[in-house]
C-alpha positions as CSV (number, residue, x, y, z in Angstrom):
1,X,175.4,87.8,164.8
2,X,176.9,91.5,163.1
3,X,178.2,93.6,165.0
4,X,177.2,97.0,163.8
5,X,177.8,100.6,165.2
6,X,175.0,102.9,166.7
7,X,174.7,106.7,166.2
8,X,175.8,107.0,170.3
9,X,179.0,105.7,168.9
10,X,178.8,102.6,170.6
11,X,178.2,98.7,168.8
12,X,174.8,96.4,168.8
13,X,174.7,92.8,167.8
14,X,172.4,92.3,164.9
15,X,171.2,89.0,163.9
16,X,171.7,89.1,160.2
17,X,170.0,85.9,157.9
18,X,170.4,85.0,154.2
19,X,167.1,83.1,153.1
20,X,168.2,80.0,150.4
21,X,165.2,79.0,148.5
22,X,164.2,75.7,148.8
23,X,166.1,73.5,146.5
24,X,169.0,76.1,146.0
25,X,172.4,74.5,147.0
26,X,173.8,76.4,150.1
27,X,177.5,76.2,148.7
28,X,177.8,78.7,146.5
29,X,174.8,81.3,146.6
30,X,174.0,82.6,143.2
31,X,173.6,86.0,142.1
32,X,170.4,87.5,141.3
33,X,170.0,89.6,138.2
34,X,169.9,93.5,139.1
35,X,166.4,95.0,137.5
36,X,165.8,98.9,137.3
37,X,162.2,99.3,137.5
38,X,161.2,102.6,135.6
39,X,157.8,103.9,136.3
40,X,155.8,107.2,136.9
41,X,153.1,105.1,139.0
42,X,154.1,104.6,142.9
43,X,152.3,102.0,143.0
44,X,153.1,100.6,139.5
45,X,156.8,100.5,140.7
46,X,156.4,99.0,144.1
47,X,153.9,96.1,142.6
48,X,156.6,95.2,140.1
49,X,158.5,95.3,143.4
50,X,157.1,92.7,145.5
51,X,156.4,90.5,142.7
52,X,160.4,90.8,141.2
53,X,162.2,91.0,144.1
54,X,161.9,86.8,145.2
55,X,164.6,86.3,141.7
56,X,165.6,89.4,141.0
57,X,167.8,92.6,143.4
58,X,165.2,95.0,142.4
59,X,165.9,99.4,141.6
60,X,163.3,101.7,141.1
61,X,163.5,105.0,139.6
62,X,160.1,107.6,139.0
63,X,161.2,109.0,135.8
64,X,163.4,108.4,132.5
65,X,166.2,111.0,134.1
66,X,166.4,108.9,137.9
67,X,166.7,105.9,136.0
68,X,169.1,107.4,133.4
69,X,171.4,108.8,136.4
70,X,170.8,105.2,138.6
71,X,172.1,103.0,135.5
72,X,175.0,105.1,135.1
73,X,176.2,104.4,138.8
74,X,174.6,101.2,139.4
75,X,174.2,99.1,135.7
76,X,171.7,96.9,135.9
77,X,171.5,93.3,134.4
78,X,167.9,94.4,132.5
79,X,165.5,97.6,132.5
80,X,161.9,97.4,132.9
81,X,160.3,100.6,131.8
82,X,156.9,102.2,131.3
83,X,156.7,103.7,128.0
84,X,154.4,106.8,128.5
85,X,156.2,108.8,131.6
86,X,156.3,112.8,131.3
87,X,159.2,114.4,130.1
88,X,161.5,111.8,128.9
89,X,159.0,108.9,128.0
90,X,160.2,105.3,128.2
91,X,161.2,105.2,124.5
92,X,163.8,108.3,124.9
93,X,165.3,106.4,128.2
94,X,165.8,103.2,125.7
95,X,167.5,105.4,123.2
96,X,169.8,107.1,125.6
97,X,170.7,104.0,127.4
98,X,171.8,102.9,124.2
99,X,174.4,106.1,123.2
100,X,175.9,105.1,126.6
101,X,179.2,102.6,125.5
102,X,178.6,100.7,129.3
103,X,174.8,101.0,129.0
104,X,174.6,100.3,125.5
105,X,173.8,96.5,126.2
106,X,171.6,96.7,129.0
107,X,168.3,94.6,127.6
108,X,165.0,96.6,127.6
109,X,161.5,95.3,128.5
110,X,158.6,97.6,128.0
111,X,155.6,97.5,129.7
112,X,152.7,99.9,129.1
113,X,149.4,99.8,129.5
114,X,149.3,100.8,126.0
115,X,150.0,99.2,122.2
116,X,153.5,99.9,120.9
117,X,153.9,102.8,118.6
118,X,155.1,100.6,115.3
119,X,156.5,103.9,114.1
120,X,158.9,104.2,117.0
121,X,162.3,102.2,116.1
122,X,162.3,100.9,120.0
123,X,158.9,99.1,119.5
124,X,161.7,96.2,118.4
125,X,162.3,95.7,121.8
126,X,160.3,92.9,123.6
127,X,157.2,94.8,124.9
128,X,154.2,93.5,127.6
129,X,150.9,94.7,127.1
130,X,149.4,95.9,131.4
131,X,147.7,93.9,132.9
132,X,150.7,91.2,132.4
133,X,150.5,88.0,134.0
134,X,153.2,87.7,136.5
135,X,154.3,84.4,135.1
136,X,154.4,85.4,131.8
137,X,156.3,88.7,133.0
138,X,159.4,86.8,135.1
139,X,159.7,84.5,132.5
140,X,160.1,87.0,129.5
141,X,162.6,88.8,132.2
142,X,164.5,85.6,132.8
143,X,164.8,84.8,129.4
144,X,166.6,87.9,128.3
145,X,169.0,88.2,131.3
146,X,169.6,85.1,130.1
147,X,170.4,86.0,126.3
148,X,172.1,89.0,127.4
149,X,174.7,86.9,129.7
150,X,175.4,84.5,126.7
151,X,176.1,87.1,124.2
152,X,178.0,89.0,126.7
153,X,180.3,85.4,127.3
154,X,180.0,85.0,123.7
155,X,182.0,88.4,123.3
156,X,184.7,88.3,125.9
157,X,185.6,84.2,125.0
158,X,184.8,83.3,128.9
């Protein structure tokens, strides 16, 4: 039980619960990797959503300047972004994200419902093709949270 305060002022008892996956020691309760889920689409955003949030603590932003200003007060481990958004499309967030010193590492996943633009210098960064198979898109996600921590250890000695 929480005890929590109520807007009369007075307290409540709240029964609060952490769910441990099965197979997940209950010792020490790892982490999960903070996403910011960039997307024009409502429904595009909240789909990504319910399918990320079981591994991942999931942010969601509507457009490349929300997401710009969310990443700046709350970094996220990885950035999943649509690439054709109005006003500042997915490949402008990528490249400001990147002039930011604490941003500057943040990995990037596009996913667009379009080919990437091989002119565009940020069609280097790993891009998914809509409709993505959910496996296929938690374990490209995974595996660069992944890289990203190791190069980060790799840098600071730890």
């Amino acid at each position: 039980w929480v005890k929590m305060n109520t807007p009369s002022g007075g307290t409540a008892g709240v029964l609060a619960y952490r769910v441990i996956p099965a197979g997940r020691p209950q010792g020490k309760v790892a982490m999960k990797p903070k996403v910011l889920i960039v997307d024009d689409s409502r429904s595009m955003r909240q789909t990504l959503r319910l399918l990320l949030t079981p591994e991942f603590d999931c942010a969601m932003a509507e457009s490349g300047p929300a997401a710009l200003e969310h990443a700046r007060s709350h970094p996220p481990d990885i950035i999943v972004s649509d690439v054709t958004m109005e006003g500042m499309d997915g490949y402008e967030l990528c490249r400001r994200v990147r002039a930011e010193p604490p941003l500057s590492e943040v990995p990037f996943l596009f996913l667009s419902g379009h080919a990437p633009r091989p002119d565009a210098p940020e069609s280097a960064h790993p891009y998914l093709v809509k409709p993505v198979e959910p496996s296929l898109l938690l374990a490209r996600l995974h595996e660069l949270v992944s890289s990203s921590a190791r190069v980060m250890r790799a840098r600071t000695g730890s």
